[in-house]
LUMTOR-748889 format. One record per residue: residue in three letters; z, y, x negated of N, C-alpha, C in turn. Coordinates in steps of 0.02 Angstrom, whole numbers, plus 50000, padded with zeros to 5 digits. Each point is the difference from the previous one (the first is absolute). Example, Ala and Ser with C-alpha at 12.3 -4.5 7.8 and 13.67 -1.06 7.14 Angstrom:
BEGIN
ALA503904971649340500005005950045500005006049955 SER499645005350018500035005949958500375005550039 
This chain:
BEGIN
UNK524773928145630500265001449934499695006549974 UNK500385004049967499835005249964500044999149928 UNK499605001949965499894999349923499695008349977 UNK500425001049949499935007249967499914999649931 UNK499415000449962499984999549958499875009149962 UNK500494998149950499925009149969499994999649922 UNK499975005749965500034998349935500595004349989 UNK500384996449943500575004149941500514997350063 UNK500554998849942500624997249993500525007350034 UNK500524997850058500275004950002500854998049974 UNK499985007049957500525000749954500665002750027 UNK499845006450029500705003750037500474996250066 UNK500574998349993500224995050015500055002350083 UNK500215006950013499925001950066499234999150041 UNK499674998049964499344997950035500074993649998 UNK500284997349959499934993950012500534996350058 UNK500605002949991500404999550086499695002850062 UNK499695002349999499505004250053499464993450020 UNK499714997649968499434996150004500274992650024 UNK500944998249973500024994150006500455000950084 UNK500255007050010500004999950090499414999350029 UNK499625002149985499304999050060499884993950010 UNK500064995749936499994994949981500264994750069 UNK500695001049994500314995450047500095005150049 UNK499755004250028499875003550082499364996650011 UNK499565000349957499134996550016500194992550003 UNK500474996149987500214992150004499964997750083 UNK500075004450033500064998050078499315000250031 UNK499655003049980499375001750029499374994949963 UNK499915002449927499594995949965500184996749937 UNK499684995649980499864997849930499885005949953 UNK500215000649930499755006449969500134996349918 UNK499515005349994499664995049910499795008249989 UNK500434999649933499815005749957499634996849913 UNK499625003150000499594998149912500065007049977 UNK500345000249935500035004249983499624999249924 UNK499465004049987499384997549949500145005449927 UNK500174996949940500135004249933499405005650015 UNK500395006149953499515005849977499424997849952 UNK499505002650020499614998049960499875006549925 UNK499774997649953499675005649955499324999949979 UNK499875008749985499185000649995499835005350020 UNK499325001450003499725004550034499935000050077 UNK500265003650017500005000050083499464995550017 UNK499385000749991499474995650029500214992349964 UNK500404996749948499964994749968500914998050053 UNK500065004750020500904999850021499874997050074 UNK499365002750047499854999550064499594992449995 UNK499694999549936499784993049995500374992949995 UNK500405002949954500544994150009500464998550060 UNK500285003950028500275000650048499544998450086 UNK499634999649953499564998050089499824989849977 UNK499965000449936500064990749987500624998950019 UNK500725003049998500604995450007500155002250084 UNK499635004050028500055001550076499774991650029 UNK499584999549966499364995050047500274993049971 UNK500485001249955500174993049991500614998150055 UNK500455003450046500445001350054499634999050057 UNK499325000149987499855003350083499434990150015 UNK499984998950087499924994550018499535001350050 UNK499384995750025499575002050066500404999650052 UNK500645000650006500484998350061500235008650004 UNK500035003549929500445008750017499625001950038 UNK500075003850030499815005550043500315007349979 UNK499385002349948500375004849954499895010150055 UNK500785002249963499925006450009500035002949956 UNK499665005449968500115003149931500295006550006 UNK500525003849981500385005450001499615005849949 UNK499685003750031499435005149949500115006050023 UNK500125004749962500235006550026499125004250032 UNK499494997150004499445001250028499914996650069 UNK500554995049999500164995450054499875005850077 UNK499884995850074500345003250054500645000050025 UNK500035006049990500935001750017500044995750079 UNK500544998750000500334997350068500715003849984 UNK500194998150101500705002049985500424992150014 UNK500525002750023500604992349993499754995550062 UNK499825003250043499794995150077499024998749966 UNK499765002049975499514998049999499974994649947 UNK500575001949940499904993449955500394994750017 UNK500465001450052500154992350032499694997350045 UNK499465004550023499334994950034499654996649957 UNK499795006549946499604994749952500474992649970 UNK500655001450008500654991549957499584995950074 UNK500085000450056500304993950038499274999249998 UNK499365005550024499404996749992499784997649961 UNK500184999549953499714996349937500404991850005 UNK500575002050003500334994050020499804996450051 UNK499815001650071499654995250021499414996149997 UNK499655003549941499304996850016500094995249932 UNK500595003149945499794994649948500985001549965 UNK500254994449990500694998849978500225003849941 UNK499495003649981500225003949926499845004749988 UNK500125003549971499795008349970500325000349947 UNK499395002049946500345002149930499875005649998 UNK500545004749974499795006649983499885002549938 UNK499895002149953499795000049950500045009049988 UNK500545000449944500065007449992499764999849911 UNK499615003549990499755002149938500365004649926 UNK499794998549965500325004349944499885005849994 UNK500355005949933499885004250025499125005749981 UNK499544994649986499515002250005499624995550059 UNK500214996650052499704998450068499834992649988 UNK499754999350035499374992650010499544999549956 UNK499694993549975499275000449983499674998050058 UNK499255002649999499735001350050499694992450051 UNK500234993449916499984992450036500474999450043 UNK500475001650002500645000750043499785003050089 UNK499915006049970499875004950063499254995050036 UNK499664995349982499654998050053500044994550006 UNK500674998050028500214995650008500305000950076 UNK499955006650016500295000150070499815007850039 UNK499885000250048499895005050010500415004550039 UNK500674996449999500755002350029500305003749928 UNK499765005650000500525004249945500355005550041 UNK500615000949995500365005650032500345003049939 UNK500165007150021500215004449947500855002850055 UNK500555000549957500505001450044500075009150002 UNK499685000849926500255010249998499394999149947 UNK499805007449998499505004749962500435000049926 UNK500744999050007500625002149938499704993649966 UNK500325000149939500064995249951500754998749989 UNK500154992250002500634999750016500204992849931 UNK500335000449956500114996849964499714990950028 UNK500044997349959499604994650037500704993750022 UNK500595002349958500474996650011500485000850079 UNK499985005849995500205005450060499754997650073 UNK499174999549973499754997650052499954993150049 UNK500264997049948500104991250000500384999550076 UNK500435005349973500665002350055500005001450051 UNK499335007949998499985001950064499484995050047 UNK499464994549967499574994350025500624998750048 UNK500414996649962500464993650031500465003150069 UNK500235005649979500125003950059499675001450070 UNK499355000649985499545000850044499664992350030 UNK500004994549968499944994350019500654996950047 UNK500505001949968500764997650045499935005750078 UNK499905006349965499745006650089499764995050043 UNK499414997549985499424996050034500194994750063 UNK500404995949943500294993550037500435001850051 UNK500515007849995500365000050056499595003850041 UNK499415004750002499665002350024499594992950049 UNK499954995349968499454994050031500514997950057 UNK500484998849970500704995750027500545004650065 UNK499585006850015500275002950047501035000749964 UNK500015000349926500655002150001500315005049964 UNK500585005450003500105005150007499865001449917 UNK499935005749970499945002249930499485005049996 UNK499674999650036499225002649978500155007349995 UNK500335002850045500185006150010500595005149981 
């Protein structure tokens, strides 16, 4: 099972048809659980605080978390579908956990020591939801020996 927990509601409806194909392309391969967590308000440091209590209220000693941090290690598409199936074999789940747009709190970030970053860019966080799911569906046909990747 895959579980993605992110913050803020996505509004633009072309993202949201975007997200609900991956949706049922990712149906053949895995389980998939999206949490999608309200904006919070405040001071960035009171914004990263709250948001790291409603993270941890989602999260179970069973995730096997990856955190999406633009300080993260870059991979490319064959290396992050080693990191999908290896993770998958050793434990049934992976949550990924993409942050708002002032990051993680730092209770979050040590919680795992699997953070990958996809680009140096800053990429809307809704946008990104997109290009995750894309790159998680790459994976499975990349794992699955079937044609797309290229």
């Amino acid at each position: 099972m895959i579980k993605i927990i992110c913050l803020g509601k996505i509004k633009e409806s072309y993202l949201c048809e975007a997200i609900k194909d991956y949706q049922a392309r990712l149906s053949k391969y895995t389980k998939l659980e999206i949490i999608e967590l309200k904006d919070e308000t405040g001071s960035p440091k009171e914004i990263l605080k709250k948001e790291s209590i409603e993270i941890k209220k989602h999260l179970t000693d069973k995730d096997n978390i990856i955190i999406l941090d633009i300080d993260g290690k870059s991979l490319n598409s064959e290396e992050f579908s080693k990191l999908i199936n290896d993770e998958l074999t050793y434990n049934s789940n992976i949550t990924f956990i993409i942050g708002s747009s002032y990051g993680l709190d730092n209770e979050i970030k040590k919680l795992t020591n699997k953070i990958i970053s996809f680009s140096h860019l800053t990429f809307p966080h809704q946008l990104f939801r997109v290009l995750l799911l894309e790159q998680i569906y790459r994976s499975f046909k990349i794992i699955n020996n079937e044609s797309y990747h290229k």
